[in-house]
N, C-alpha and C positions, 0 to 999 in steps of 0.2 A: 504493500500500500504506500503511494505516495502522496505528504501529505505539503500541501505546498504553501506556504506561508503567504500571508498579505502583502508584504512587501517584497514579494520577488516579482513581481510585475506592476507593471501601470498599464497595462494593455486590460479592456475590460468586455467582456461580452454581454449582448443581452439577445433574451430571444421572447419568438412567438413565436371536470372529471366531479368527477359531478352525480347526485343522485337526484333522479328526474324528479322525486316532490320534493325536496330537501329548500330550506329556503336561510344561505348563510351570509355571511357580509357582503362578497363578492357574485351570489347569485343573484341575477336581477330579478326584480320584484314580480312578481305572480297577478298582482295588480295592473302592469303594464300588460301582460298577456291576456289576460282577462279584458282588457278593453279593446285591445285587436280584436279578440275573437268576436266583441260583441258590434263591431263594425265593419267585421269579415273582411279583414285588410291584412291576413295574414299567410305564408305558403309554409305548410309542413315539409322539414326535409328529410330524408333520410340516409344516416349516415355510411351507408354502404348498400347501392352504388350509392354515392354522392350525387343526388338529382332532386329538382323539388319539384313537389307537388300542391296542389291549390283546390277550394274548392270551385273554381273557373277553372278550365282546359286554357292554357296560356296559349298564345294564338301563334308560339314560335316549337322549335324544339326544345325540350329540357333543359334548362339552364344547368351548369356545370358550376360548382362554386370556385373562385378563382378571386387572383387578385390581381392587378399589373401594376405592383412595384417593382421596381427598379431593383435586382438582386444580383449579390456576388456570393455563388460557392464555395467553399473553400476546400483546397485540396486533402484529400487523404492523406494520415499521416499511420507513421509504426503506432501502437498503445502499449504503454505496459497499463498490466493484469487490471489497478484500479487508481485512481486516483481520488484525492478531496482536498478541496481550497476551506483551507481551515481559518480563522478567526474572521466567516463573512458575515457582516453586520447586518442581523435579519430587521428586519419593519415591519413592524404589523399596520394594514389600512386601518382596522379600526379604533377610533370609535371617528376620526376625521372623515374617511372616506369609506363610506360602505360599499361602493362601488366600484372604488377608485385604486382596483387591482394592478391593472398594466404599470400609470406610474408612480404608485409605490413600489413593483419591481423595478424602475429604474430609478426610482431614488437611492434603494441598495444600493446599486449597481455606480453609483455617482460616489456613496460614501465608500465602497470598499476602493475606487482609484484616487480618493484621498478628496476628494471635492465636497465642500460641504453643500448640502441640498435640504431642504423641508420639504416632504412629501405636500402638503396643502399649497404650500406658495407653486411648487410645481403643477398641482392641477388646477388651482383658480388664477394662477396668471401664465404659465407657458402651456398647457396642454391647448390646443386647437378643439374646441365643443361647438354643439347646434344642439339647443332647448327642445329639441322634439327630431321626430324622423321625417318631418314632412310628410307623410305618406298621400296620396293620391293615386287614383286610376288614369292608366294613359288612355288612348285610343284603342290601341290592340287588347284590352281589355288585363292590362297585368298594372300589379300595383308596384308603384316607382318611390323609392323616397332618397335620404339623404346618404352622405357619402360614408359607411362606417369605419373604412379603410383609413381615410384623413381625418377624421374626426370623431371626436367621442361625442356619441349622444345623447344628450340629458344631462343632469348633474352628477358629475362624482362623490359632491361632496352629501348625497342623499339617497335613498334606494330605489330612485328612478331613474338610473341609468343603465344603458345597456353595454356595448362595448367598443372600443375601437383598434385597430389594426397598429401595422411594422411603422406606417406613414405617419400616425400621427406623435407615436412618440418618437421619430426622429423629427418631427418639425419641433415638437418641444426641448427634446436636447440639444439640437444644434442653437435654439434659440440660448436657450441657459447657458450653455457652455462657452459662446460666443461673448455674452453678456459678462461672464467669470473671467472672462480673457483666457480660458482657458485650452493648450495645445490639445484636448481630447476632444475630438466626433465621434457620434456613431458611425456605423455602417451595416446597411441593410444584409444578411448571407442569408435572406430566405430561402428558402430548397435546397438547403444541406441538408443530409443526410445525418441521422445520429451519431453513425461512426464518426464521420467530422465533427462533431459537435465535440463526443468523450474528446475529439486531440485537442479540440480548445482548451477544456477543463483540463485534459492532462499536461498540458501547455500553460496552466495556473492562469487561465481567462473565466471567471464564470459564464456563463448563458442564458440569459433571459427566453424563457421560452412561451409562446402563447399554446397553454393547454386547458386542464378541467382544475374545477375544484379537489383539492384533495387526490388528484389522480383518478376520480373515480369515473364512470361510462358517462359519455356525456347524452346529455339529457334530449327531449324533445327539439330540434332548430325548427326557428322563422325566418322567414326575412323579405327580405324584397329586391327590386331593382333598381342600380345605379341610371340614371340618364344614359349611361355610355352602354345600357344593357347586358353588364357584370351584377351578378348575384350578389349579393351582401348576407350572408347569413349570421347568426347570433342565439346563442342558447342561454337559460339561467343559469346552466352551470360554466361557461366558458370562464375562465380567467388568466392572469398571467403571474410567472410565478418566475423564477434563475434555478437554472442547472449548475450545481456544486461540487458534484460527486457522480463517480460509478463503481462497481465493478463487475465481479463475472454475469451475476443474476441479479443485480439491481441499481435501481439511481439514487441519487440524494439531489432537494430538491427543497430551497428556501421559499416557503408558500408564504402570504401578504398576511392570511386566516389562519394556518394550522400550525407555523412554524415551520422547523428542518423536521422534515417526513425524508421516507425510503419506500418506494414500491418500486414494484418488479418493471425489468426491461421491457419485457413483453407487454408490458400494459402502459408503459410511457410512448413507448413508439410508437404504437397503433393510436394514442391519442394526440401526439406531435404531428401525426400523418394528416389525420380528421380535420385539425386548425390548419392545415396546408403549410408546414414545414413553415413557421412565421418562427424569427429569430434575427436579431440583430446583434452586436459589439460595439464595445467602444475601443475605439483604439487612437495610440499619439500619433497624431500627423506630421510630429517632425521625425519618427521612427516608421514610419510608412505602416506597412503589414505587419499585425500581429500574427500571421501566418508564414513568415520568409521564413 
């Protein structure tokens, strides 16, 4: 086991489970579904295959959930057996942010590369929000709303929000970080592969990762359409949480709600897959790649 200290890096990674009644800080409120359903503005998905469904026949073929950010892989590296980034500075969202999972994992993620951050000043002044989903019926007869990918919907700082994507917390850390004067960006590696991921971690990078509550199956998805007619999906139990650790049969994994948890590989990656390999990094820009 390698256990890799705080201060051997400045390079920092972030990335992007759940029990379908379960209703915890990070799960969005039951309230919010409740009133889609009762204005029939809603498309059940399901999460294998990945395709939604409506109680309207959409008037194209199945949407495919996706996102078009802008993404860098990162190459495969050797692993040893297991690694864990020891003394990482966990944050719980609550009682500030009930909602407000995504960035409080990167507010961790700010404090373990030395930058000091408040999780609340991050989400009511850098996080990019819209006070509702917009939602409306187009012409072809499908319901279109706001952008989840760029933007968090609703408030964070209350149990009427839902969630947002890789986009939005890197427009809020570039914003901060910038503002800090500080030599660290993000950088988007969505659609890495896990195996990449453990070499970050075993590379002494944590991983922000967008998965479930607690690791557990994610629950019922809704969602709707972007203008650009990309799916937006979003579940109660979606949230964001940083990869810490592995080894042979399982992860370590600093959640916003439960603390440092451990569940099995097998159930991290099939739910890493479902949020569509969503995962970002921070890394020094006067140091290029934290992958050279």
């Amino acid at each position: 086991m390698i256990h890799i200290k705080h201060t051997k890096k400045i390079i920092i990674a972030i990335t992007a489970a759940l029990a379908a009644v379960m209703m915890t800080s990070c799960v969005r409120a039951d309230t919010i579904a409740e009133n889609m359903a009762a204005d029939n503005v809603w498309y059940t998905v399901t999460t294998t295959p990945t395709t939604a469904q409506t109680t309207t026949p959409p008037a194209a073929a199945e949407p495919t959930v996706t996102t078009t950010t802008t993404t860098t892989v990162v190459a495969e590296q050797p692993l040893h057996a297991s690694a864990y980034i020891e003394d990482f500075p966990l944050i719980y969202q609550e009682p500030e942010l009930p909602t407000g999972c995504e960035i409080t994992a990167a507010a961790m993620l700010l404090k373990y590369a030395g930058v000091e951050a408040d999780k609340r000043t991050l989400a009511v002044k850098y996080l990019p929000t819209l006070p509702s989903p917009s939602l409306h019926t187009g012409s072809d007869g499908r319901t279109y709303g706001a952008d989840m990918e760029s933007f968090f919907i609703g408030d964070p700082t209350t149990d009427q929000g839902y969630v947002c994507g890789v986009t939005a917390i890197m427009t809020a850390l570039n914003k901060y970080l910038s503002d800090k004067k500080s030599n660290i960006r993000p950088k988007n590696i969505s659609g890495s592969t896990p195996t990449q991921l453990y070499a970050m971690v075993d590379g002494g990078t944590p991983v922000m990762v967008w998965v479930t509550v607690r690791m557990e199956d994610r629950s019922a998805v809704y969602g709707w359409y972007r203008d650009d007619g990309v799916f937006m999906d979003w579940s109660r139990s979606d949230h964001g949480a940083v990869l810490i650790g592995y080894d042979e049969n399982t992860v370590t994994i600093a959640d916003p709600i439960s603390g440092i948890i451990k569940c099995a590989k097998t159930q991290f990656e099939r739910i890493f897959e479902q949020r569509g390999n969503k995962c970002l990094i921070l890394e020094s820009i006067t140091e290029g790649s934290a992958h050279k």
